[in-house]
N, C-alpha and C positions, 0 to 999 in steps of 0.2 A: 689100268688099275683105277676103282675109282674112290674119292675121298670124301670126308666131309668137306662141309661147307665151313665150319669154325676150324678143321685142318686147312682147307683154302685160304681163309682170312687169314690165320697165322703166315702162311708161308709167304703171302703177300705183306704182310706189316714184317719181314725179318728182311724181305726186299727193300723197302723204302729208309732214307736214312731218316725221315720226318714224315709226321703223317698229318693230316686235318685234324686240330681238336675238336671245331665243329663240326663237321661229318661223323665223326668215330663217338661224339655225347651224342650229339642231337638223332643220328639217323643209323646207328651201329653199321656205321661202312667205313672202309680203311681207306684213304686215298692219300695223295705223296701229298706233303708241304711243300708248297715255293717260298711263302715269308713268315714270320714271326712276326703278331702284332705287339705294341706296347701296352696300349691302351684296354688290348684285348686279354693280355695276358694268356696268348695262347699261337696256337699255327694255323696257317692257312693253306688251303689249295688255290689252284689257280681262279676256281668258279668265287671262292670267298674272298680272295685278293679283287676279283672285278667288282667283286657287290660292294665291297670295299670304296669302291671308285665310284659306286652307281650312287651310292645314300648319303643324303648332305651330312648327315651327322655322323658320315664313317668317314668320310672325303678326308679329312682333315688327319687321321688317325697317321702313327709313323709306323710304318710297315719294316722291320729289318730283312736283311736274308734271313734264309731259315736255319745255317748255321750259326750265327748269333745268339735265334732262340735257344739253340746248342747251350751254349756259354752260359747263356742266363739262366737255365734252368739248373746248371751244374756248377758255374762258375759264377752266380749273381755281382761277386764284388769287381769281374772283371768287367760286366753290360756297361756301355753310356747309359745311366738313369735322362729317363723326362719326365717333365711333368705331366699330368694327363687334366688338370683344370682347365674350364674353356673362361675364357673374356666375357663378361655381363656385358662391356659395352659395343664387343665389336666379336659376333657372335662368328666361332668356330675356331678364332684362333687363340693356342695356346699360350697360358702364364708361363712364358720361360724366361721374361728377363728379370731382374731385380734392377731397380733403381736406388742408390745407398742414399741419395739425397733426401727423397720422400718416404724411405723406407717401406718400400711395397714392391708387391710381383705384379706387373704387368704382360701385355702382348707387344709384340713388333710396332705394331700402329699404335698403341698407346706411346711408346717411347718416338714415333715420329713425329703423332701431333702436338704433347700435352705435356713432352720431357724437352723439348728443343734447348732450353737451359740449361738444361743439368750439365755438370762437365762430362766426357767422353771417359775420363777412368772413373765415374760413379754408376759407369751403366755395365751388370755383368750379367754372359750369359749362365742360366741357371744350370742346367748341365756340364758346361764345360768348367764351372767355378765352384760346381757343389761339393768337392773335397773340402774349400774353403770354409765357403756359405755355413753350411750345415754343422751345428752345434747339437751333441744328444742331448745337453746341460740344457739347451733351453727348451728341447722339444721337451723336455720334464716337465719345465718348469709350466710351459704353458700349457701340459697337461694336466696340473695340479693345480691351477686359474680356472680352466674349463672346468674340471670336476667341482670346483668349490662354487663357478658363478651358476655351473645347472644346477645346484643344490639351489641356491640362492633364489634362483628362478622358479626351481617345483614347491621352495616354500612360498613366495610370492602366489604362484600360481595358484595354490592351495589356502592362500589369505585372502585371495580372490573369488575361489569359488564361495568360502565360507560367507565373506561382505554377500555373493553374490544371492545366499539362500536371506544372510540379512536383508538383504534389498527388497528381496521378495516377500519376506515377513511382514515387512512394513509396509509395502504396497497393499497387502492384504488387507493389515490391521487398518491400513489408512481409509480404504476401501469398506471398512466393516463400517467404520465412525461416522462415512457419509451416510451408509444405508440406516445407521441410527439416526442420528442428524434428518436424515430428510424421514423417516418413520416418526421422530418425533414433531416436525414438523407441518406432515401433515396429522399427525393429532391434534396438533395446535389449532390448527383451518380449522379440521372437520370440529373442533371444540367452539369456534367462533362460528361456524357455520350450523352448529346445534343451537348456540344462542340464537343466531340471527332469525332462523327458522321458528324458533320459541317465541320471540317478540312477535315475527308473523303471527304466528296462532293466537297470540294473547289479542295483540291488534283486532287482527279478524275476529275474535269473538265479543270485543268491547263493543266491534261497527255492529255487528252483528244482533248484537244488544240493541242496540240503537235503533239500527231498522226494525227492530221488530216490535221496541214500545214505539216509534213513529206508526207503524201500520196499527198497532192496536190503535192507538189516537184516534187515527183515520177512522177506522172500523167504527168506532165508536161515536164518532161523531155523525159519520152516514146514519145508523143505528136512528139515535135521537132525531135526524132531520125526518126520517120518513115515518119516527113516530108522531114529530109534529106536522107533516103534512097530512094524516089520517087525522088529526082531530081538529085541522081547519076545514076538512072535509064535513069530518061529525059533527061541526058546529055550526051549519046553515040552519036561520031560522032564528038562532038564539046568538044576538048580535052581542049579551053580554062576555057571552062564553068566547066566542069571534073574536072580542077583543081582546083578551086576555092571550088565546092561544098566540093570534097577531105579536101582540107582545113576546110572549115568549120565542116564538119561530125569529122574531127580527133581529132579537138577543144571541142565538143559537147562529143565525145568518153570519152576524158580526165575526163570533167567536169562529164560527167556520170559515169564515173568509181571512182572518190572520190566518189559523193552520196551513189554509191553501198556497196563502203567497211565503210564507215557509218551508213549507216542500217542495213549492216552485223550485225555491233556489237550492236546495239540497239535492231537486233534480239536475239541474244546469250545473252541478258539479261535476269532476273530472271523477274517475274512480278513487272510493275514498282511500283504496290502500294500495304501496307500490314497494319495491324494493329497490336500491340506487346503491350498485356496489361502492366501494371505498379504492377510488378510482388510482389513492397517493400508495395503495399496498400494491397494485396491478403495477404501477407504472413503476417502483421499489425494487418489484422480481424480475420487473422488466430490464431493469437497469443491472441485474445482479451477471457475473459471468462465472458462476460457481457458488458454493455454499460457503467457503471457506479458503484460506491459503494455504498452497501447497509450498513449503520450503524443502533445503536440499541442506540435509544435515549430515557434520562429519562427526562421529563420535555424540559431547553432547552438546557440539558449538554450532553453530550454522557455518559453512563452508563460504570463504571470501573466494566470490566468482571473481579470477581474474582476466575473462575474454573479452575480447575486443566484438563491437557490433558493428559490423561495414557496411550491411544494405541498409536501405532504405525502410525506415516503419512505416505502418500503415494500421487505421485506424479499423479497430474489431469492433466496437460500441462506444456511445458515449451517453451521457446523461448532465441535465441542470440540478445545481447546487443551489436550493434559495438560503441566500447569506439574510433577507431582510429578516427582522424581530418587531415584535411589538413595541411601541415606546419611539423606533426610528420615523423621525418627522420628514427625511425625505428621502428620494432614490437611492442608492447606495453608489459607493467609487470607490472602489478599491486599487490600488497603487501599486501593492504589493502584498506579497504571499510567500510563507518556509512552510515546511512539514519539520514538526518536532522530532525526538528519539522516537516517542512511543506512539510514531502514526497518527497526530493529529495533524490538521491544517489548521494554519494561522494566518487570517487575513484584514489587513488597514480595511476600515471604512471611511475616508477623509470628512465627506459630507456630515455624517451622524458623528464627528468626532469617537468612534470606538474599535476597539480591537475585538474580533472575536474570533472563539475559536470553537472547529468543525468536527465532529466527531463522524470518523470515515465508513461507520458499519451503518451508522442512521442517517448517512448524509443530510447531517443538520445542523445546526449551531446549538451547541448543549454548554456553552459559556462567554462572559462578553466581559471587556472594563472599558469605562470613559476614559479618556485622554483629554489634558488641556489644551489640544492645540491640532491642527488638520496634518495629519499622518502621512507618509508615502513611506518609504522601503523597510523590508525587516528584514532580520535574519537570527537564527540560535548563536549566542554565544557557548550556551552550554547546554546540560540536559534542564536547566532549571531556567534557562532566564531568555531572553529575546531582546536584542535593539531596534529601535524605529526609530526612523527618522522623521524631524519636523521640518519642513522646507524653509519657509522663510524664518523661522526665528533662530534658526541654525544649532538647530540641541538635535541630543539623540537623547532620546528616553529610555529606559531599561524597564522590561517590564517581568515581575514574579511570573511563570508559568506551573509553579505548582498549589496543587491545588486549585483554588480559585484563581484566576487570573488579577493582578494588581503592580502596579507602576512605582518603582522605586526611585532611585536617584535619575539624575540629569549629569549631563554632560554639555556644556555650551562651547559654539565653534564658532570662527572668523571668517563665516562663511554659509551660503545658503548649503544645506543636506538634501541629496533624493536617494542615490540610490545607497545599499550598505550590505557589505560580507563581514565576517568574522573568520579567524586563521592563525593559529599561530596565538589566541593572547593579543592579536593585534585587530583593530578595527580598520578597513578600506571604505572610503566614503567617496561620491562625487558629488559635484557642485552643481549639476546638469549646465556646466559650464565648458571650461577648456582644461579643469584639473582633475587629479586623481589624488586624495590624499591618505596618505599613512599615519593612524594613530594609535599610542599603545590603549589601554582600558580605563585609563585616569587623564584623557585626552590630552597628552604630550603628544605633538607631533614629530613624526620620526621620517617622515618622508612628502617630499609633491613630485606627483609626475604629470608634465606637462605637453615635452617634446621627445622628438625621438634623437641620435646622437649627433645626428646632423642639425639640428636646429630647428624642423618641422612639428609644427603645432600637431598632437595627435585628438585633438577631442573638439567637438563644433560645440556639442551636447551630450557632457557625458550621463548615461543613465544608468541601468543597473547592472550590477557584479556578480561576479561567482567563480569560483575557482573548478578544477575538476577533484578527481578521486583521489587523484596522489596529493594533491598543493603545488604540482612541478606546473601550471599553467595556471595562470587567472585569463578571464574573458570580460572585455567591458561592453556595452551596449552603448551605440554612441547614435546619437539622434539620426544624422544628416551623414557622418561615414559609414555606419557598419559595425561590423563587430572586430575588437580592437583586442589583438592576443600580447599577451604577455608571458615571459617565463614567470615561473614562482618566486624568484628576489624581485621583481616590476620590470626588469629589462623588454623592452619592446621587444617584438617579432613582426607582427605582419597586420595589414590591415583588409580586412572583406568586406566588399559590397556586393550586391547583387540586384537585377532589374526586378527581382519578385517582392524585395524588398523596399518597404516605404518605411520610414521615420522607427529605425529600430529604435527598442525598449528593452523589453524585459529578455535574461537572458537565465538559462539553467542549463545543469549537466545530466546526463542518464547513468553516468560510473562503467560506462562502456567501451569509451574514448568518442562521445557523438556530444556537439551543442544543441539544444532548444534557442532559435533566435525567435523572438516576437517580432512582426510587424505593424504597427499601429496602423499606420494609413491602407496597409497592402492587407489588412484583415485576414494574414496566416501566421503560421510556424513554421520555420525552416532550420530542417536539419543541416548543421555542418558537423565535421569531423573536428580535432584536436589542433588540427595545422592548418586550420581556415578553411576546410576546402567542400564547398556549398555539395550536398547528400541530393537532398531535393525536398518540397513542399510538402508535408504532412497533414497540418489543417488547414483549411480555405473557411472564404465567408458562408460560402453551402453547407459548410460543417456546422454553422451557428456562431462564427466569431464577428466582431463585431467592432472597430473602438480596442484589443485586448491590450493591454499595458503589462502585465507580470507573469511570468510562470514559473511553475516547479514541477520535479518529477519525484514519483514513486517507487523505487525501485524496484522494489520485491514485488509488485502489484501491475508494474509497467502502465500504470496509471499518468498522465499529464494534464496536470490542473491550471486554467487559464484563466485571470481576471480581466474584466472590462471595464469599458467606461462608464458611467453612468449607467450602472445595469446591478438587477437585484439576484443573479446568479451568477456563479460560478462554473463554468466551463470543466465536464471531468469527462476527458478521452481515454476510453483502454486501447492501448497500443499492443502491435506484435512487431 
């Protein structure tokens, strides 16, 4: 008799007491089960049992009999449960242990390498202990955590994409502003450059003027002579007439021969007209590295970058700052240099006794005040005002910065002044001696630091100061040691030298955790970090420095401004 094929299947599947679930899904064929996977949630035959064994990522899987799967698919509360997560760190083997101490599910090898401590009743297996283990109170609970932090996260998510079209708004708008910026700019040129061409033309037609009553002259003069040589001709015979013409022709000679030796020299001239661009606008755009500054705004405050900068800068362009003015009787020294709130630079001239200050989009000195006395370190006390120091006569000056620049009170000390911070309401001053002194703003002294706690002098030559971004570090420049760290109460830390460095001076911060050290005699900058510890050489004398005694930095601009000695510019590196 003969049957179907799906009566053949049946009679075969009422044979088997288990069948393959992947055979009977994936390839509708009936074949007997040898095991039940866990993992797999399903039966195997013998071919799936071996692939089982063949594939790294089944290897691992817990295979039951197939009576088991029995149970569990009828009887689930009577199965041993497993876990079926695998180990991030120790790939294939299963989370089955708990450890109560760390409060987490580990593997085997986690609990041999990384649990060695824990006691032996804190380690349980997860299966044989999950009657215990297993709370449905908590799996609630942490199911109403999950629900509420993926909420949390898709409105996040969604407060980000929105920033994210703002972002792009403003890249645009930002982007619009340059292309007006620079559209209006070059109107400006080709505005200047319509004059200049205008002046050409007007030029050219004045010279042009000129040559052309010169030529008539000429003309005119030829004219007349070869009128008079036909009537020295006409006049043989009649020696009165001769004479007179004589006369006249010798007159006409005269007159003709100034003309001549006047044109000479209007010949041996250069071309009368030239054009000589305006060499200080070339070299201006030269020095520019953008139109404008790009900031990074939250909301409508500018955002306090708090990263740290670990490699090494290095220099993208630089350019000369002339500090010299009219009225200064000799070369310029500046000692020292701050940048205000509102971005200007403020730089000592000791020689010309004056303070002036630099206006950083014209790079030029757009304000100045005399001082009575030869100048070296400054710094802002506030958004209005500035201290400088006088060396020998031991005062610090205060000077107005608003407005016009002008010099208020004094403050006299027991002591010569170079270098000076401000912090706190309190002034830090050195002696370019072996002190550090602490004073409040009506010059009480509140502090000397001299040694460190062991008795060791820390300063040969102390020079200039600076704290960094937080106040939790001050930095000193010290002639003949280095740079000399301190915590933000004065407590010592540590002292650095280095062989790149000669006769430090002038020292500043970037707000990044990185120092600016000057080297006077070693004619560079070197960067260090926050905990002394030397970055590497940023400027050299091939950069243009020279003699430099002071520097400061620009944050937002990553600008570093360098004074020297006996020099009529100012040193301005952009950094990356």
């Amino acid at each position: 008799m003969a049957y179907s094929k799906s009566f053949q299947a049946k009679m075969s599947e009422e044979c088997f007491d288990f069948t393959c679930t992947t055979c009977e899904e994936n390839y509708n064929k009936i074949v007997e089960a040898v095991r039940y996977c866990i993992e797999c949630s399903g039966y195997c035959c013998q071919s799936c049992t071996d692939a089982h064994k063949a594939f790294p990522t089944l290897r691992n899987h817990n295979l039951l009999d197939a009576s088991q799967g029995s149970q569990a698919g009828n009887q689930q509360s009577t199965l041993p449960e497993f876990p079926t997560e695998r180990c991030s760190l120790h790939k294939g083997k299963i989370l089955d242990v708990y450890c109560q101490v760390h409060d987490d599910v580990v593997c085997s090898t986690c609990i041999a390498t990384n649990h060695k401590s824990c006691p032996e009743n804190s380690i349980h297996s997860v299966p044989d202990m999950i009657g215990t283990l297993y709370r449905l109170d908590d799996t609630k609970r942490i199911n109403r955590q999950l629900r509420k932090l993926m909420a949390s996260m898709k409105s996040m998510s969604k407060s980000k994409d929105e920033k994210l079209e703002a972002l792009k708004g403003a890249k645009n708008e930002a982007i619009e502003k340059v292309e007006l910026f620079e559209k209006a700019l070059k109107s400006m040129i080709g505005r200047a450059a319509e004059e200049s061409k205008s002046e050409i033309v007007t030029t050219y037609q004045e010279l042009e003027n000129d040559i052309l009553q010169d030529k008539h002259n000429v003309d005119t003069v030829d004219d007349e002579l070869q009128q008079l040589e036909g009537k020295l001709k006409g006049s043989e015979g009649n020696r009165a007439q001769r004479f007179v013409c004589s006369k006249q022709a010798d007159k006409k000679l005269k007159e003709a021969e100034r003309l001549k030796v006047n044109q000479d020299k209007r010949s041996n001239e250069d071309v009368p007209l030239s054009f000589t661009p305006n060499q200080s606008v070339m070299n201006y755009v030269k020095g520019l590295h953008g139109i404008g500054q790009v900031k990074r705004l939250h909301g409508t405050g500018q955002v306090n970058v708090s990263r740290k900068k670990v490699d090494m800068y290095r220099i993208k362009g630089h350019r000369d700052i002339d500090i010299r003015m009219t009225g200064d009787n000799v070369t310029c020294n500046s000692e020292g240099c701050c940048l205000t709130k509102d971005n200007k630079l403020i730089v000592t001239d000791n020689f010309n006794k004056k303070l002036k200050r630099i206006n950083l989009d014209t790079m030029s000195v757009e304000d100045y005040c005399k001082l009575d006395d030869i100048s070296y370190a400054i710094c802002c006390t506030d958004v209005k005002e500035v201290a400088v120091t006088y060396y020998s006569s031991g005062r610090i000056q205060f000077v107005s910065i608003q407005h016009k620049m002008s010099p208020t009170r004094q403050i006299k000390l027991p002591h010569t002044c170079y270098g000076i911070t401000s912090k706190n309401d309190k002034l830090y001053v050195t002696d370019d001696g072996s002190s550090l002194y602490v004073y409040n703003m009506t010059g009480t002294l509140l502090n000397t630091i001299t040694s460190d706690n062991s008795g060791t002098s820390l300063f040969s030559n102390s020079r200039h100061i600076t704290f960094n971004e937080n106040g939790d570090k001050m930095f000193v420049g010290d002639l003949h040691k280095g740079l000399v760290c301190f915590d933000g109460a004065g407590n010592y830390l540590s002292t650095s030298s280095d062989n790149d460095l000669k006769n430090v001076d002038g020292v500043c911060v970037d707000g990044y955790g990185n120092v600016f050290v000057v080297g006077y005699n070693s004619h560079n900058v070197v960067q260090y970090n926050e905990d002394g510890k030397k970055i590497g050489v940023i400027v050299q004398q091939q950069d243009g420095l020279f003699g430099p005694i002071s520097v400061c930095f620009h944050q937002e601009l990553n600008r570093l401004f360098v004074t020297m000695d006996s020099s009529n510019v100012v040193k301005m590196y952009e950094l990356e």
